[in-house]
C-alpha positions, 0 to 999 in steps of 0.5 A: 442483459448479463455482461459476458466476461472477458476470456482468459487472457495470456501473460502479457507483462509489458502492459504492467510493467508500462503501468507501474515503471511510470508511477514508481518514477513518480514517487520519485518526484517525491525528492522535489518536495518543499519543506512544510508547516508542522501546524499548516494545511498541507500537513493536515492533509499528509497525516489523513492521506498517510492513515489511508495507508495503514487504517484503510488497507483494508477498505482498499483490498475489498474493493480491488479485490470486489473490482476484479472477480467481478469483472472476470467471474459471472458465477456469484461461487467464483466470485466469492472464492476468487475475492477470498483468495484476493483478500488473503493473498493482499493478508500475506503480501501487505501483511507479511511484507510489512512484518518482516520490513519492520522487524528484519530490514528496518532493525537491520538497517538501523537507519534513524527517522527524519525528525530524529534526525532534525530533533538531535540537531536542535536540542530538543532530543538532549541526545544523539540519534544513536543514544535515542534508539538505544534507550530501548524499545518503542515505547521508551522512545515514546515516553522520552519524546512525551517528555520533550515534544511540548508545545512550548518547545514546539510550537510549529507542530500541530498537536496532531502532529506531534503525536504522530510524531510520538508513535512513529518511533520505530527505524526510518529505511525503507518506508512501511506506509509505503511499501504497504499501500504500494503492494495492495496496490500493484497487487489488485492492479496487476491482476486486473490487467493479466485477467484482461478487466475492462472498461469502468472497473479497470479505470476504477482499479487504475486510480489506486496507484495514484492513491498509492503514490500519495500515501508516499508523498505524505510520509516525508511531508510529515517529517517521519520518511526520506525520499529514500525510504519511501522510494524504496518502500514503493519499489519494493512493493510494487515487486511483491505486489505484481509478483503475487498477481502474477500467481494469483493470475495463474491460479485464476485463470483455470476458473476463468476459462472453464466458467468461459466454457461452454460446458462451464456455462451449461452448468451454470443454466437453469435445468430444463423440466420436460413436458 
């Protein structure tokens, strides 16, 4: 027996709200966090729980997406039109936002990397934060830190780490890893809950929060993010996500209830052949 789905629910934002104050409270925790080994076990793990966060968006946004118009739409049209419009959404959401984080805010901001910051007080830079950022793109940044990241000089970095180092040259405030998979996150799980999604598929689209907040985690861990960053890369993703739910929710909802109707289900039954 084909499960019916749940009519269109009204505006409820309290439940959201419930849900994603709690977890962006939780990211805070994240200025409890010890500092780690560069060559340890806890790093290694922060460095693939962190690429989740950039290479793995999409995976993400396929299943949320998958999660949601299936658990609203019976119809296989609706369901591949909604999942669409999801995936797109997430695009310009995730996407834009992390564009214009990283070449408005950050370049506006200015504020160096953690280990910038710890490189120039031990030497290792050979100059000031300042001067390392102004030495030109992010690829000259690159090639000065090839030069000085050895592993004679540093020897308490893995080499996976140390490369990861060498990418992320770009500015600190506020944290790109984490305003992304915090944004894709909010985003599938907020219009999953207004669309009133239920039982294993609302459970399953829940646990991309706690994926969210460990790619949080994982930033500082690896010595690339503050707390800060990444607290407000969270905040600022969870506003744009569930914002961008919301009007996905509203644009979902007419289909939903005429896919609900019974004129709606009537077209969608086979035709009956007269005898």
């Amino acid at each position: 027996m084909t499960e019916a789905p749940p009519p269109p629910a009204p505006f409820r934002p309290l439940p959201l709200l419930a849900i994603l104050i709690p977890t962006l409270a939780l990211v805070f925790g994240s200025f409890a966090l010890p500092p780690v080994r560069g060559d340890g076990w806890l790093a290694e793990a922060a460095y693939w729980v962190s690429f989740t966060g950039k290479e793995g968006l999409a995976g993400v946004a396929f299943l949320g997406s998958a999660l949601v118009v299936s658990g609203v739409f019976q119809d296989w049209r609706d369901r591949g039109r909604w999942a669409l419009a999801g995936l797109l959404t997430a695009a310009l959401v995730v996407g834009g936002g992390a564009l214009f984080n990283e070449y408005a805010i950050k370049r506006t901001l200015a504020v160096p990397r953690p280990f910038v910051k710890r490189l120039a007080k031990e030497g290792v830079l050979g100059m000031t934060p300042e001067a390392f950022y102004g030495l030109g793109d992010k690829e000259a940044r690159r090639e000065h830190l090839r030069k000085v990241l050895t592993p004679e000089v540093t020897p308490d970095l893995s080499e996976r780490l140390r490369s990861h180092w060498v990418v992320e040259t770009g500015y600190s405030f506020p944290s790109g890893h984490s305003y992304a998979a915090a944004s894709c996150a909010a985003l599938f799980v907020a219009w999953g809950l207004l669309a009133g999604v239920g039982g294993w598929r609302r459970i399953a689209l829940a646990g991309l929060l706690p994926w969210g907040v460990a790619v949080c985690y994982s930033r500082p861990l690896l010595g690339v993010h503050s707390p800060t960053d990444v607290s407000a890369g969270c905040a600022m993703g969870f506003a744009f996500g569930a914002g961008a739910a919301c009007l996905l929710w509203r644009a979902s909802r007419e289909a939903q209830a005429r896919a609900n109707s019974p004129a709606g289900e009537a077209s969608l039954a086979p035709p009956t052949v007269e005898a």
